[in-house]
C-alpha positions as CSV (number, residue, x, y, z in Angstrom):
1,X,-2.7,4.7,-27.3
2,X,-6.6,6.1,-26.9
3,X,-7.6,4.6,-23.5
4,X,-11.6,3.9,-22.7
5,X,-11.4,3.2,-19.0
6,X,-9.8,3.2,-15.8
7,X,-9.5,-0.1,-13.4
8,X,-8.7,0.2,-9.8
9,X,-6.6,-2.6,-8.6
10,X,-6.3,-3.9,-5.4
11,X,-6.0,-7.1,-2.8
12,X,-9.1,-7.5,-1.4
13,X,-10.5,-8.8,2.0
14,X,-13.2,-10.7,3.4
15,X,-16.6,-8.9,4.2
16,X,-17.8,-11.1,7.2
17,X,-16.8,-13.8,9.3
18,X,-18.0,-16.5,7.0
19,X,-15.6,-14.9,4.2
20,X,-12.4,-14.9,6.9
21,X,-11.0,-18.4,6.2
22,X,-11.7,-18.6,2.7
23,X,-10.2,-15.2,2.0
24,X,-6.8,-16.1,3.4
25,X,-6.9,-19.3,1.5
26,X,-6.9,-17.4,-1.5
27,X,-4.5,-15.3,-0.2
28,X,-1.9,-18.1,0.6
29,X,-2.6,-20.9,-1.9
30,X,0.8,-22.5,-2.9
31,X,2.7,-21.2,-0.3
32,X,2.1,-24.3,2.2
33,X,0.7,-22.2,5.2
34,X,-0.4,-24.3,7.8
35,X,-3.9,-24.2,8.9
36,X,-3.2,-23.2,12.5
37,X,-0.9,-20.0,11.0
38,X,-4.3,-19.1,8.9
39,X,-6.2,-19.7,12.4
40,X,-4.2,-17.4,14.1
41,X,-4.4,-14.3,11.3
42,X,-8.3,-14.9,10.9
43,X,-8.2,-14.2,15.0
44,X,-7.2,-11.0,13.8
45,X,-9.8,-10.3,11.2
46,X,-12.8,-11.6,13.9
47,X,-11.3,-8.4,16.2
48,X,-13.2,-6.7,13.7
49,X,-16.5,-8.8,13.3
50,X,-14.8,-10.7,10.0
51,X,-14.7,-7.5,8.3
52,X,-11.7,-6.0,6.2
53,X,-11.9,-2.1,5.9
54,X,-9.8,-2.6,2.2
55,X,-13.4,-3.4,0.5
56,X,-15.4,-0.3,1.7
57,X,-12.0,2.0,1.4
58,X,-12.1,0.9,-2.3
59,X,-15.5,2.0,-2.9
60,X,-15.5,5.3,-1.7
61,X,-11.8,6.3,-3.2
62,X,-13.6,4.6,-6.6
63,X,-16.5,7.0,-6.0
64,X,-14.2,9.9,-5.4
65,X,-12.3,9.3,-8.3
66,X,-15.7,9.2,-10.5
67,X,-16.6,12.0,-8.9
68,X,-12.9,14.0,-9.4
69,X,-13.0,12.5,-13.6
70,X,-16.6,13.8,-14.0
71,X,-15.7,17.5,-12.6
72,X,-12.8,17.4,-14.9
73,X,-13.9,16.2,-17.7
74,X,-12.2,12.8,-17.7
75,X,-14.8,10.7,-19.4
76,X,-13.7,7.1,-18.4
77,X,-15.9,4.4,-16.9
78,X,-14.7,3.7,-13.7
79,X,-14.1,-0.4,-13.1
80,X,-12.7,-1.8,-10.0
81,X,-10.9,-5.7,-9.7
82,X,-9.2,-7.4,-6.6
83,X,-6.5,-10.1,-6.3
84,X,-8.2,-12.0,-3.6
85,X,-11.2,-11.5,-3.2
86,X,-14.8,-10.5,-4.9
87,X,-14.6,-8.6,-7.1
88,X,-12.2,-10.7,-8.4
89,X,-10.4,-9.2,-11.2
90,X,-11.1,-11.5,-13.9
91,X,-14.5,-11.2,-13.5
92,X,-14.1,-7.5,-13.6
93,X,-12.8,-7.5,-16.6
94,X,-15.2,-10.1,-18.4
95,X,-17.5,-7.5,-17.6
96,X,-15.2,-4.7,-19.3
97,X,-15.1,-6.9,-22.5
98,X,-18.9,-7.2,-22.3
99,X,-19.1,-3.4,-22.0
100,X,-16.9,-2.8,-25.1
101,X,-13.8,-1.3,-23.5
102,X,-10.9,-2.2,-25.3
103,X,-8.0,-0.2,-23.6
104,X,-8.1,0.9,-19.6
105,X,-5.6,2.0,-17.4
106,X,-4.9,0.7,-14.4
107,X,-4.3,2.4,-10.8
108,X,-3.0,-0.1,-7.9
109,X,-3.5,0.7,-4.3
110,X,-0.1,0.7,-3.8
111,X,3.2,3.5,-4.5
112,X,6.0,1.3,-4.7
113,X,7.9,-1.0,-7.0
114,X,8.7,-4.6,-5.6
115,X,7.1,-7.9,-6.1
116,X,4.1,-7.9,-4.4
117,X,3.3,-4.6,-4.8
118,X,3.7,-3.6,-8.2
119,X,5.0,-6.4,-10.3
120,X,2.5,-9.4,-9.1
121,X,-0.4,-6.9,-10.3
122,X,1.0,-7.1,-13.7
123,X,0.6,-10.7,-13.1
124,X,-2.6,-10.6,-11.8
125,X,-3.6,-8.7,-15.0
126,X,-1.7,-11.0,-17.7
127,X,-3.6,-13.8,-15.3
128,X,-6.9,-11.9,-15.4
129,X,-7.1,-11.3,-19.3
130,X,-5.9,-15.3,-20.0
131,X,-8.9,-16.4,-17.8
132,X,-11.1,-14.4,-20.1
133,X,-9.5,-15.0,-23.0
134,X,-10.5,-13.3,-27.1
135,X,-11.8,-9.9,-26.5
136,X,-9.7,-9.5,-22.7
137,X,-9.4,-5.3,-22.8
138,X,-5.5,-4.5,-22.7
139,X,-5.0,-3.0,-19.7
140,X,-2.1,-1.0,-18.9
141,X,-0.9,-0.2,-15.1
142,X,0.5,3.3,-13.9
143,X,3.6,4.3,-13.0
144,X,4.7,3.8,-9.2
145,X,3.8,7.1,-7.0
146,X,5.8,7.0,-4.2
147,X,7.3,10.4,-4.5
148,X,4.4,12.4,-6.2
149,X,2.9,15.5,-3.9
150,X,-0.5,13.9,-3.8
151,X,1.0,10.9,-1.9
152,X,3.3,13.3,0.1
153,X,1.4,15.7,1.0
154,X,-1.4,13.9,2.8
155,X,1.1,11.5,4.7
156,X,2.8,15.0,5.5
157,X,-0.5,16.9,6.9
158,X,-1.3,13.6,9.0
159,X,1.9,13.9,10.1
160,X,1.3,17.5,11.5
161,X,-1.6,16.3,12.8
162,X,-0.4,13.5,14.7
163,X,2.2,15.9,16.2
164,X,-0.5,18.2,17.5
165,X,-1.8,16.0,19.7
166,X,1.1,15.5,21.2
167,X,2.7,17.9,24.5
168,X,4.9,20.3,22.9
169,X,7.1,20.4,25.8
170,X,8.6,17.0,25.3
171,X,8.9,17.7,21.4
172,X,13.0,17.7,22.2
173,X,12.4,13.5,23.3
174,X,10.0,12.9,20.3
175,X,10.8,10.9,17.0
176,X,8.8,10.2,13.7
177,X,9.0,5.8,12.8
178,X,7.4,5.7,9.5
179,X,6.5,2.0,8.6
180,X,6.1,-0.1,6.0
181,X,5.4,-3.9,4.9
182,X,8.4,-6.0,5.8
183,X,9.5,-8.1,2.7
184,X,12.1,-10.9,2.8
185,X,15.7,-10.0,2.7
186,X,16.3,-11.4,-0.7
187,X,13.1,-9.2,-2.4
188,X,14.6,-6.5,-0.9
189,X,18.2,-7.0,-2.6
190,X,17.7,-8.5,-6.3
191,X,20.1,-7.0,-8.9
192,X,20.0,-5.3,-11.9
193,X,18.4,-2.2,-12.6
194,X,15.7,-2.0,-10.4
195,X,17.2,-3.8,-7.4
196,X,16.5,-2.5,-4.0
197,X,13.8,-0.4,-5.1
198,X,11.6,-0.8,-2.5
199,X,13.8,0.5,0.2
200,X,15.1,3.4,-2.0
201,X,12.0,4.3,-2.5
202,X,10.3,4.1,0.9
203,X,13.8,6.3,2.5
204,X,13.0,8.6,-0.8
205,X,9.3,9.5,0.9
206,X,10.0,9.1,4.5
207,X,12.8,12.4,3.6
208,X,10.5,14.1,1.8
209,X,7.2,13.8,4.1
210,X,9.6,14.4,7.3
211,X,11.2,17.5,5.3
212,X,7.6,18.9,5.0
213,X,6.4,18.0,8.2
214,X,8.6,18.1,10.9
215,X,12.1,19.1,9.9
216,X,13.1,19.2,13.5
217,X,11.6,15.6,14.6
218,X,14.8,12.7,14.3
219,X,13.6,9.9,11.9
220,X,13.0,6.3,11.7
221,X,11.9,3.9,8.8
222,X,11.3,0.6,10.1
223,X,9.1,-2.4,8.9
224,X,5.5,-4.4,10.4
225,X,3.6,-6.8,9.4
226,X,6.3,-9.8,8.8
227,X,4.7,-13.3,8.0
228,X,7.6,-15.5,6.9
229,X,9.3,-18.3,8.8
230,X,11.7,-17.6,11.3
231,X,15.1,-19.1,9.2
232,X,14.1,-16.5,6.4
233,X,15.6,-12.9,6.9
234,X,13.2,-10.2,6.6
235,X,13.9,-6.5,6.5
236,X,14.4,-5.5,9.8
237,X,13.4,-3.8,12.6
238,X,10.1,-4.6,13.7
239,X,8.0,-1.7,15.0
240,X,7.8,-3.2,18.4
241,X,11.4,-3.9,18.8
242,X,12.3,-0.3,17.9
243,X,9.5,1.6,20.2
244,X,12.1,-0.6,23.1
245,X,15.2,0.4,21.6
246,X,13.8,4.3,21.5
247,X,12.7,4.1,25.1
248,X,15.9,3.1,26.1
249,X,17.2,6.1,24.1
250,X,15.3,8.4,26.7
251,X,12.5,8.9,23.7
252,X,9.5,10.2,25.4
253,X,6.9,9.9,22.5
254,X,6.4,8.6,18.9
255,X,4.6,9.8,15.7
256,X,4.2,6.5,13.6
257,X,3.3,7.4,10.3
258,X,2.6,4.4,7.7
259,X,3.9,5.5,4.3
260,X,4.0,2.2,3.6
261,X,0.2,2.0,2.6
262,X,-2.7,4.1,1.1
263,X,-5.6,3.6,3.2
264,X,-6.1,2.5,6.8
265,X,-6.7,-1.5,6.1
266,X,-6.2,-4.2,8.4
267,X,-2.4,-4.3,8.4
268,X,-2.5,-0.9,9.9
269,X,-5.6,-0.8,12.2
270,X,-4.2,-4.4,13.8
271,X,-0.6,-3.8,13.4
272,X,0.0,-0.3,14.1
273,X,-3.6,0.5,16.4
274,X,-3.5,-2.4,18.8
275,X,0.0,-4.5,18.7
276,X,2.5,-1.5,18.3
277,X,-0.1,1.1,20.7
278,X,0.4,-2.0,22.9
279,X,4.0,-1.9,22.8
280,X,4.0,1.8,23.7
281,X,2.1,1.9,26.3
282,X,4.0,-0.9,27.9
283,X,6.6,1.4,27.7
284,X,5.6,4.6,28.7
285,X,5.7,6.0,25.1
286,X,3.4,8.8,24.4
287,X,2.0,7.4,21.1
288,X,0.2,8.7,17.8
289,X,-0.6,7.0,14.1
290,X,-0.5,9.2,12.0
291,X,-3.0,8.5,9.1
292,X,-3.4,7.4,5.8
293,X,-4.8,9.4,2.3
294,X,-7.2,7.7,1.6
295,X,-10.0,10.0,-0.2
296,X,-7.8,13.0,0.6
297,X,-8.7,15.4,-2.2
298,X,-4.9,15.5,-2.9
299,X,-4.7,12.0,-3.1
300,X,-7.3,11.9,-5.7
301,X,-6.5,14.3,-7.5
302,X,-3.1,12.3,-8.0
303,X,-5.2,9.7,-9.7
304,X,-6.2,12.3,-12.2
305,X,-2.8,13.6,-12.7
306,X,-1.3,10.2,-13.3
307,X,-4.3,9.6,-16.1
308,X,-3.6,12.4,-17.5
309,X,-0.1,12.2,-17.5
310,X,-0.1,8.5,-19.5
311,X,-2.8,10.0,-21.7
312,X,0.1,12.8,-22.6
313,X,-1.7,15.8,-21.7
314,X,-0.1,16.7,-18.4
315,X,3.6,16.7,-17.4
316,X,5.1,14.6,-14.7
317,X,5.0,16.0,-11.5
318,X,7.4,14.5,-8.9
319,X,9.4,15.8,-5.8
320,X,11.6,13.1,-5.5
321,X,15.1,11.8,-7.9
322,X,15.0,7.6,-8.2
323,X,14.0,6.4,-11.6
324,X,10.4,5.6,-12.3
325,X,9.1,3.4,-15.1
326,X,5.6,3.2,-17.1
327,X,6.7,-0.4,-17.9
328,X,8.8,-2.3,-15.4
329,X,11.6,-4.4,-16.9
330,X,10.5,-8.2,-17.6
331,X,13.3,-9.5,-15.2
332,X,12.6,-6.9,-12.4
333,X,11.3,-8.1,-9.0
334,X,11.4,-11.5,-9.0
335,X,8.1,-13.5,-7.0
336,X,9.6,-15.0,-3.3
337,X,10.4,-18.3,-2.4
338,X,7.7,-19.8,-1.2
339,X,8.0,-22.1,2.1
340,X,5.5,-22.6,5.1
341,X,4.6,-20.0,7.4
């Protein structure tokens, strides 16, 4: 199928502190969160003036991938859509219709299979075309990337990184946590063919980033960010209840690396930079984030690769053994229970 541009998908956030509350709205509706659990995550977003880094990371990796297709000779208009908040993805793709595309292929700012996020962005699309209904461009979503070396190899060199700032003498007494977003139990655990992807995949890149960057280093994956009610199990443990368990261990100092996302958005800065840094200092921990891709040329150049690759004129390039789908099953990843925060 002859594709005539590219869509980058992704959740969105609020751009000021008058956008805060109506953003998480968005973000929550039908679930039956109540207001003072929206109260207290806005408190979070107001730590940094109202202001969501997930916008402005979105522009520049869009400009860098314009930039990468261009030198390349990838001629594909660049579009860019969000789930929750402007630019909202059905009025990005009214304005692809308007523009004539018929066919585009869409990247999501996220490497791994699982409701939220891969298979609700195929809803968001099927959603997205509906709202603007005869003349909707089809738009087709790339495969998951969780194990390709332009995802790897920039979590790996932060890694390093990280490390480096770290004293070598107490490298015996030091341990590599990668993170990710918690999910409920029952995500996490779904049958059939594609059940317990998420974790699979995540263990499948924390081996291969700790394999290529610090082979020595003892590792951890454990989860952040948890927003469900207390009765529901959610993968488990918490950042900040492992940094206690590894001090009690006699572990002098961490690397936290947070293969879980792509860019350095709120869930990371908050989560990772102030509550878990927090916990670690508490604790004596000699502490370091490692970073995200973000524009890393690597990363980037993955975008190509994967454009290419769906287009059928490069091959597949993977370091890592799980099954990987263009097209996920209809019956894969079913949406959570919803319930009150």
């Amino acid at each position: 199928m002859p594709y005539d541009a590219f869509l980058l998908l992704s959740f969105g956030g609020p751009e000021g502190p008058d956008d805060v509350m109506p953003f998480l709205r968005n973000v929550t509706r039908g679930r039956g969160v109540p207001e003072e659990r929206l109260l207290e995550v806005a408190e979070h977003y107001m730590h940094f003036g109202g202001v969501s880094p997930i916008n402005q990371q979105c522009r520049d990796l869009l400009a860098a991938v314009q930039a990468d297709f261009a030198a390349n000779g990838i001629e594909l208009p660049a579009y860019w859509g969000n789930r929750n908040w402007a630019p909202m993805l059905a009025d990005t793709v009214a304005q692809m219709r308007d523009d004539g595309i018929e066919s585009a292929l869409g990247f999501a700012t996220s490497a791994y299979g699982g409701y939220s996020s891969c298979k609700q962005y195929w809803e968001d699309i099927a959603a997205a075309r509906k709202h603007v209904g005869p003349g909707a461009p089809r738009i087709a979503k790339l495969r998951q990337f969780w194990d390709h070396p332009g995802f790897v190899g920039p979590h790996a060199e932060a890694v390093r990184s990280a490390m480096s700032r770290l004293d070598p003498a107490r490298r015996a007494t030091t341990r590599l946590v990668f993170t990710a977003h918690s999910i409920p139990v029952s995500m996490a655990e779904t049958a059939g063919p594609t059940g317990g992807r998420y974790t699979a995949q995540l263990t499948e890149t924390a081996a291969l980033v700790h394999a290529a960057a610090a082979p020595d280093l003892s590792w951890d994956l454990v989860w952040q960010s948890r927003s469900g009610p207390p009765q529901v199990p959610w993968l488990e443990p918490d950042i900040n209840d492992h940094l206690r368990v590894l001090a009690d261990k006699g572990v002098t100092d961490v690397i936290v690396s947070p293969i879980g996302f792509v860019s350095d958005h709120l869930e990371v800065t908050w989560d990772l930079d102030n509550e878990a840094l927090e916990t670690a200092r508490e604790l004596g921990l000699g502490y370091e984030r490692a970073g995200t891709p973000g524009t890393h040329p690597s990363f980037v150049a993955m975008i190509r690769d994967l454009v290419q690759e769906r287009m059928a004129t490069e091959p597949q390039q993977r370091l890592g053994s799980l099954p990987v789908w263009d097209v996920c099953p209809q019956d894969c990843c079913p949406a959570p229970q919803r319930g009150p925060r």
